[in-house]
C-alpha positions in Angstrom: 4.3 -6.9 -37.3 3.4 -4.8 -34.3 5.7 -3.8 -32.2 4.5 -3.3 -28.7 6.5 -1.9 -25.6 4.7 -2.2 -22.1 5.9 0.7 -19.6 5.6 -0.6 -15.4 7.5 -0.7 -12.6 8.2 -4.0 -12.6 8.6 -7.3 -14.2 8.9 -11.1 -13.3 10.4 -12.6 -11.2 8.6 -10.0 -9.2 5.3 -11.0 -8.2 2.5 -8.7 -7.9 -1.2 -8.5 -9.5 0.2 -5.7 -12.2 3.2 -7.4 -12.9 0.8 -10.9 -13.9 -1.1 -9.1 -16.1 2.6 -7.6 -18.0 4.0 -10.8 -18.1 0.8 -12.7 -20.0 0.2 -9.9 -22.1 4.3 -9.8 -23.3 4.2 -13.8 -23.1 0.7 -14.5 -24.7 0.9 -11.7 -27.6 4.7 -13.0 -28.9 3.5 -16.2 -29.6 1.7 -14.4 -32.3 3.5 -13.3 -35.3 1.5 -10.1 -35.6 3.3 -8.9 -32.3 6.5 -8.3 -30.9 5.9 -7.0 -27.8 9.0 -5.8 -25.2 9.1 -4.4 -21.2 10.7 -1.4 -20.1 10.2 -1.4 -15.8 13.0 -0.9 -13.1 15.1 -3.0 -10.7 17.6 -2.7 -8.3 20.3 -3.9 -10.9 19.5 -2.8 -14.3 20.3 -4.5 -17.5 18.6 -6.6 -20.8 17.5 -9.8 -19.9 14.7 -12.4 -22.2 12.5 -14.2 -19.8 10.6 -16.2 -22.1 10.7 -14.9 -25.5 9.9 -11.4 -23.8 12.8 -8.9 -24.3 13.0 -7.3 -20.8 14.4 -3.5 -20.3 14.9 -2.9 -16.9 16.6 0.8 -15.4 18.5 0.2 -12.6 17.2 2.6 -10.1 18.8 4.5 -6.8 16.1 4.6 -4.6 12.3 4.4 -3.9 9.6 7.0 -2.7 6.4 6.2 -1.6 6.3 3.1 -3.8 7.7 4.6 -7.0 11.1 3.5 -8.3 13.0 6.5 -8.9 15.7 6.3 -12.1 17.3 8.5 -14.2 18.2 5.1 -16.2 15.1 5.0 -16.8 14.2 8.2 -18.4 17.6 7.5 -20.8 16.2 4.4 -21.9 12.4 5.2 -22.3 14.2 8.5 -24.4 16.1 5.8 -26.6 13.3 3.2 -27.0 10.1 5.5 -27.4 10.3 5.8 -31.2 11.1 2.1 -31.7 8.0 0.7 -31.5 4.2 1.4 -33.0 2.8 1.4 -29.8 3.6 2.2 -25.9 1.3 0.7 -23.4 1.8 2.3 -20.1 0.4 0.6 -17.2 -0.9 3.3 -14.3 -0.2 4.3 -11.6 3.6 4.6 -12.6 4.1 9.0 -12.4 7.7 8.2 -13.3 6.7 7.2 -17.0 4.5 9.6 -17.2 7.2 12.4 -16.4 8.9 10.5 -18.9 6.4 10.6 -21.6 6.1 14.5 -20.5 9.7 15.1 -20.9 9.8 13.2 -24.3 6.7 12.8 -26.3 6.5 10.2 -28.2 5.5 9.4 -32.3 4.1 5.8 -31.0 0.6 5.6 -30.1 -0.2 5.6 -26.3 -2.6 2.6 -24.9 -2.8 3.4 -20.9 -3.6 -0.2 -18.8 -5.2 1.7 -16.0 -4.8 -0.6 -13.1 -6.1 1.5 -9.9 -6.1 5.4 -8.8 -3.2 6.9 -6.6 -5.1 6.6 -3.1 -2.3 6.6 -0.1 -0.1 9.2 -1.4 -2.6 11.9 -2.1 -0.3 14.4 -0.9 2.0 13.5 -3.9 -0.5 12.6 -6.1 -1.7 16.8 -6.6 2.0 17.4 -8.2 2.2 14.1 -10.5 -1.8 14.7 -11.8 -1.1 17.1 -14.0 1.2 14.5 -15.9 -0.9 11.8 -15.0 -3.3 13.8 -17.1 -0.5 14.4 -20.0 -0.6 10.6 -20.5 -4.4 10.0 -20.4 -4.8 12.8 -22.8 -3.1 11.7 -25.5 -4.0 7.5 -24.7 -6.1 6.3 -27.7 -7.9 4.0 -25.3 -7.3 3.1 -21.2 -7.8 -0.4 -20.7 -9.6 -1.1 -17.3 -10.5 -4.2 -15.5 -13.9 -3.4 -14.4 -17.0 -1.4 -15.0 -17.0 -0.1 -11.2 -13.5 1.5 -11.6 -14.3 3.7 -14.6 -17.5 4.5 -12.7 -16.0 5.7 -9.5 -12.4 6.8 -10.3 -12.4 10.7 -9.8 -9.4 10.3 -12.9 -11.3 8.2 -15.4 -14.5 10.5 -15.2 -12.7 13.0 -17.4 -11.8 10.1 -20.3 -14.4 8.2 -20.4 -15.1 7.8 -23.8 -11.9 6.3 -24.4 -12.1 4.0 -21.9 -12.9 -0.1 -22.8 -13.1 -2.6 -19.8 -11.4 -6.0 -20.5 -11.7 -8.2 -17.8 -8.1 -9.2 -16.1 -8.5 -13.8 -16.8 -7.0 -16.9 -16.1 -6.6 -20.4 -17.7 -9.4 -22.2 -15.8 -7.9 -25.6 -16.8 -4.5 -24.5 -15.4 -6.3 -24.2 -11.7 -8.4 -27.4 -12.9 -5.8 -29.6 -13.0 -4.5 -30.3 -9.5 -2.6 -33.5 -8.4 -5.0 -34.1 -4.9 -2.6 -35.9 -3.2 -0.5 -32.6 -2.6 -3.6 -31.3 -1.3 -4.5 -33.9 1.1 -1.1 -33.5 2.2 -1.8 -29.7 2.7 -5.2 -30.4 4.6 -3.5 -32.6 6.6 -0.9 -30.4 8.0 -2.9 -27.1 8.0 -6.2 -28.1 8.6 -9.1 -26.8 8.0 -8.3 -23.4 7.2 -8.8 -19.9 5.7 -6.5 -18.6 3.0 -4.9 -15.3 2.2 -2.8 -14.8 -0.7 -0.9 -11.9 -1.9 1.8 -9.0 -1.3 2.1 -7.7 2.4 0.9 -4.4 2.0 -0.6 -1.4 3.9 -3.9 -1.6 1.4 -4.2 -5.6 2.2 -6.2 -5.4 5.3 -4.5 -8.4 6.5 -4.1 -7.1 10.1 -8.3 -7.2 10.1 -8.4 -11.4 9.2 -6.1 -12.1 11.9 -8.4 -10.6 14.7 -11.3 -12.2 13.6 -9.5 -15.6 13.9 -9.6 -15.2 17.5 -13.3 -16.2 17.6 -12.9 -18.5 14.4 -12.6 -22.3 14.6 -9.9 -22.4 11.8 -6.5 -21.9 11.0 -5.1 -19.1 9.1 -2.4 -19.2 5.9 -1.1 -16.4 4.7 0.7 -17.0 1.6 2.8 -13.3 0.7 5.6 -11.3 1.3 6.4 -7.3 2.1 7.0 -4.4 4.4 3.4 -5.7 7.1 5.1 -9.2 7.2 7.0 -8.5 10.5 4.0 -6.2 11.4 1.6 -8.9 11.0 3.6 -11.9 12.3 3.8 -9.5 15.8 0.3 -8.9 16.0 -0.4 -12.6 15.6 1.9 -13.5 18.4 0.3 -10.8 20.6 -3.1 -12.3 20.1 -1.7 -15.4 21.1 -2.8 -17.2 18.2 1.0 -17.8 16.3 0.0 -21.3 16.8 -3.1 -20.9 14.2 -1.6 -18.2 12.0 1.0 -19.8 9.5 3.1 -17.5 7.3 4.4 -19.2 4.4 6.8 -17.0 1.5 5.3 -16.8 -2.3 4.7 -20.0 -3.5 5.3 -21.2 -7.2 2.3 -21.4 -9.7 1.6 -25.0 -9.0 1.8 -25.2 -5.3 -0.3 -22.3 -4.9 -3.1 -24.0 -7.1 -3.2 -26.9 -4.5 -3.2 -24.5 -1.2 -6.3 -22.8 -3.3 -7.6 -26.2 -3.3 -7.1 -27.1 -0.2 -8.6 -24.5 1.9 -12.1 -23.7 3.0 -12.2 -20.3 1.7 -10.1 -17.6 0.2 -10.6 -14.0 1.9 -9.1 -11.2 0.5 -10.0 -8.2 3.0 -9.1 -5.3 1.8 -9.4 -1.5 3.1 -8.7 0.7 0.1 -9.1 1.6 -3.4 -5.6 0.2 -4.1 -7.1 -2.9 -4.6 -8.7 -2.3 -8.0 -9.6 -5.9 -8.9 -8.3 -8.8 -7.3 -6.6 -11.4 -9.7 -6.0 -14.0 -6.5 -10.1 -13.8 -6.2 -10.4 -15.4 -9.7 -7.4 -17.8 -9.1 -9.5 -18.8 -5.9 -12.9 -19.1 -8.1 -11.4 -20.8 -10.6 -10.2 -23.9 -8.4 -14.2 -24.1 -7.4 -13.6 -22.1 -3.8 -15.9 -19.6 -2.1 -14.3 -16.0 -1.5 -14.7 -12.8 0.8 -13.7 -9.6 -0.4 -14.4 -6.0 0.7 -16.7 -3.4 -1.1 -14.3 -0.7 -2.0 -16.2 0.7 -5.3 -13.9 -1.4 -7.5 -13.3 -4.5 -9.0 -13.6 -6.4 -6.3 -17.2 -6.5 -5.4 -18.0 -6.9 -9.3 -15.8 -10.2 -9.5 -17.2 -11.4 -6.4 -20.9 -11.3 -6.2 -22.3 -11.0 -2.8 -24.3 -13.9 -1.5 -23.7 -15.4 -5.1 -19.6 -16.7 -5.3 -19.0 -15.3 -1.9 -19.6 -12.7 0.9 -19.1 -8.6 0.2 -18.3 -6.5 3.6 -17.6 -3.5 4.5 -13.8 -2.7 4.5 -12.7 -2.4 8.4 -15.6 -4.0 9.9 -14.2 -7.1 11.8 -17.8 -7.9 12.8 -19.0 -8.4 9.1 -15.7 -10.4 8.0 -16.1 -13.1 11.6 -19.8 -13.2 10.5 -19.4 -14.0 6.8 -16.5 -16.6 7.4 -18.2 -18.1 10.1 -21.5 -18.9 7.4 -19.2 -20.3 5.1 -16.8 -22.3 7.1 -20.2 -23.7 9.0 -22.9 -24.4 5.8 -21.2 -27.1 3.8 -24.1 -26.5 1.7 -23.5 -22.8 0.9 -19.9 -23.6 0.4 -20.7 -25.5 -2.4 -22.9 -23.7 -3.4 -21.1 -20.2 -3.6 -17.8 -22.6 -5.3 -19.6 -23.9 -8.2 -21.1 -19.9 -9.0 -17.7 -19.0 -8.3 -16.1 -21.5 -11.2 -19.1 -21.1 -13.4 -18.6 -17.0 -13.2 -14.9 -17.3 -13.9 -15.5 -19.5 -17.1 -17.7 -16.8 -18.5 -16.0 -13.5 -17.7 -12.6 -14.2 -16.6 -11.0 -15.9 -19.6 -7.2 -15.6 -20.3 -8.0 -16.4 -24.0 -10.5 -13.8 -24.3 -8.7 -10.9 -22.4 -5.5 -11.5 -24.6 -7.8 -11.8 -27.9 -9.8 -8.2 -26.4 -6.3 -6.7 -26.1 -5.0 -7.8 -29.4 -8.1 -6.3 -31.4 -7.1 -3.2 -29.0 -3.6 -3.1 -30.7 -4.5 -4.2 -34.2 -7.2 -1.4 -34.3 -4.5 0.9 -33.8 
C-alpha cells in the first residue's frame, strides 16, 4: 500500500477549485487498496478530523497574509508527518509548505500539483521563489492541468521535463442527471439569465459582467462567496440594476447542477493568471451549456475553444464580453450548437475516471 499525503491550504468543507481537486484525489484514490492517501492544510481551529474515509490534518493557524495561512502548527505537524508516508504531494502555490519542506527535507518522494503561478503578490513572491524553487527541484514530476500553463508559466520553463499535464475532470453523468422540475422552477424565478459561479475574488473579473448587463436583456446570478461580495453587491446597486443582479451563497453539489442547467450561459470573466484552469467551465460544459471565458495564457482558453464550446475575449474588455453574450443569448442556434461541442469536449478530455487513473500511474510509478 501507498501511502499518500497531499500538502494545501485548505480542505472541505471549504470550497474552492484547488481544494475539489484535493478532496477527489484523497476520496477517489482510498477506495483503492493500493492507496491510503491523507491531507495536511490549515484552518482557523486546528485538529484531526475523517471526512469521508480521508484522514484530515488541519494546523490551526493565527493569521493570514496576502492569501497564505500562516502556522507554526503547521510546520510541527508537516515535521512529525513527513517521514510517514512514501509520497508527499504538494499542491502550489502554498510558500508555507515549501518553507516547510526547506526547513525539514523530507525521505518521501515529492509530486508537486502545480495549480497556477504567484501573480498578485509579486512583491512577495521574489523572497518565497527561491523555496518555491527548493520544492520543484527535488519534485519527481509536477502535475499540471493544461498544456498552455507549462508553456507560459515563467516557473515551469525551468522544469519542464518533469512536468506531465493531466487534465483536472468531472463525472459527466453526475451533471447528466438533473431532476428538471427544479430547473423549471429556477427559470421560472430567475429568468432567462447568465450565470457566474465561483469564489469572490480580486482575479474573478466579476465587477466586468455586471457592467455589461446594463446593455444586456438578461438577468445575472452570481453563485459565490468572499472579500468582492460587498464590493460587487455596491457596484450593482450603483448601476441601478440590483433588481437584475441576484447574489445567491455556495450552493450544494446538486442544486448547483440544476442552476448550470437552467441558465443561458455560464461566463467565467476573468482578468489574471490566477485563474489557471477553470473547473466551473467544465461543470458548465458538462450539463450541455455554452461558456465565456477570458484568454489569460492558461487553462482557460484551452478548455474552452473559441467559437467552438463558447466565446474567448480579451480579459478587461467589457466591449468583447457584451458582444459575445449578446450572440449567444440571441442565436438559439449557436447555443446549441456551442452546448453539444461543449458536452462532447468534456466527455473526451475532462474525465474524473481518467484523471484519477493518470494520477494513480503517477504514484505507482513512483
Amino acid at each position: 500500500m501507498k501511502k499518500i499525503l497531499q500538502i494545501n491550504k485548505f480542505y472541505y468543507p471549504k470550497i474552492g477549485g484547488v481544494e475539489r481537486i484535493v478532496r477527489q484525489i484523497g476520496e477517489e484514490l482510498n477506495k483503492d487498496s493500493d492507496f491510503l492517501v491523507d491531507v495536511l492544510c490549515c484552518a482557523k481551529k486546528g485538529g484531526i478530523e475523517k471526512i469521508n474515509q480521508v484522514k484530515v490534518w488541519r494546523a490551526k493557524t493565527f493569521g493570514n497574509f496576502l492569501g497564505m495561512p500562516l502556522s507554526l502548527n503547521f510546520l510541527n505537524l508537516f515535521k512529525k508527518l513527513r517521514n510517514n508516508y512514501q509520497i508527499l504531494d504538494f499542491h502550489q502555490p502554498f510558500p508555507l509548505a515549501d518553507f516547510a519542506l526547506f526547513l525539514f527535507p523530507a525521505r518521501a518522494k515529492i509530486v508537486v500539483h502545480y495549480h497556477s503561478d504567484i501573480v498578485r503578490q509579486r512583491f512577495f513572491s521574489v523572497f518565497v521563489k527561491p523555496f518555491i524553487f527548493n520544492t520543484l527541484k527535488k519534485a519527481e514530476k509536477i502535475i499540471v492541468s493544461n498544456p498552455n500553463l507549462v508553456k507560459t508559466s515563467p516557473i515551469l520553463k525551468n522544469f519542464q521535463e518533469k512536468c506531465v499535464v493531466i487534465p483536472f475532470g468531472v463525472e459527466v453523468s453526475k451533471f447528466q442527471n438533473v431532476d428538471m422540475e427544479e430547473v423549471e422552477k429556477i427559470r421560472k424565478k430567475y429568468g432567462k439569465f447568465v450565470l457566474f459561479v465561483g469564489r469572490l475574488s480580486y482575479y474573478k473579473g466579476v465587477e466586468y459582467l455586471i457592467r455589461v448587463m446594463r446593455d444586456i436583456s438578461a438577468n445575472l446570478v452570481i453563485i459565490g462567496e468572499g472579500q468582492e461580495g460587498d464590493r460587487l453587491k455596491d457596484l450593482a446597486r450603483k448601476l441601478k440594476i440590483n433588481d437584475k443582479v441576484f447574489f445567491l451563497p455556495f450552493q450544494p453539489e446538486e442544486k448547483l447542477i440544476q442552476f448550470y442547467h437552467a441558465c443561458s450561459v455560464f461566463v467565467l470573466p476573468s482578468i489574471y493568471r490566477s485563474e489557471a484552469f477553470g473547473i466551473v467551465l467544465i461543470e458548465a460544459m458538462a450539463c450541455g451549456k455554452p461558456v465565456i471565458s477570458t484568454e489569460l495564457g492558461t487553462g482557460t482558453s484551452w478548455v474552452n475553444q473559441n467559437k467552438k464550446t463558447g466565446s474567448v475575449v480579451k480579459p478587461k474588455d467589457a466591449v468583447g464580453l457584451k458582444r459575445a453574450i449578446k450572440e449567444i443569448l440571441g442565436n438559439q442556434k449557436i447555443r446549441q450548437e456551442y452546448g453539444r461541442n461543449a458536452l462532447q469536449r468534456v466527455k473526451e478530455f475532462f474525465s474524473l475516471k481518467v484523471m484519477i487513473a493518470k494520477t494513480k500511474e503517477i504514484y505507482r510509478a513512483l
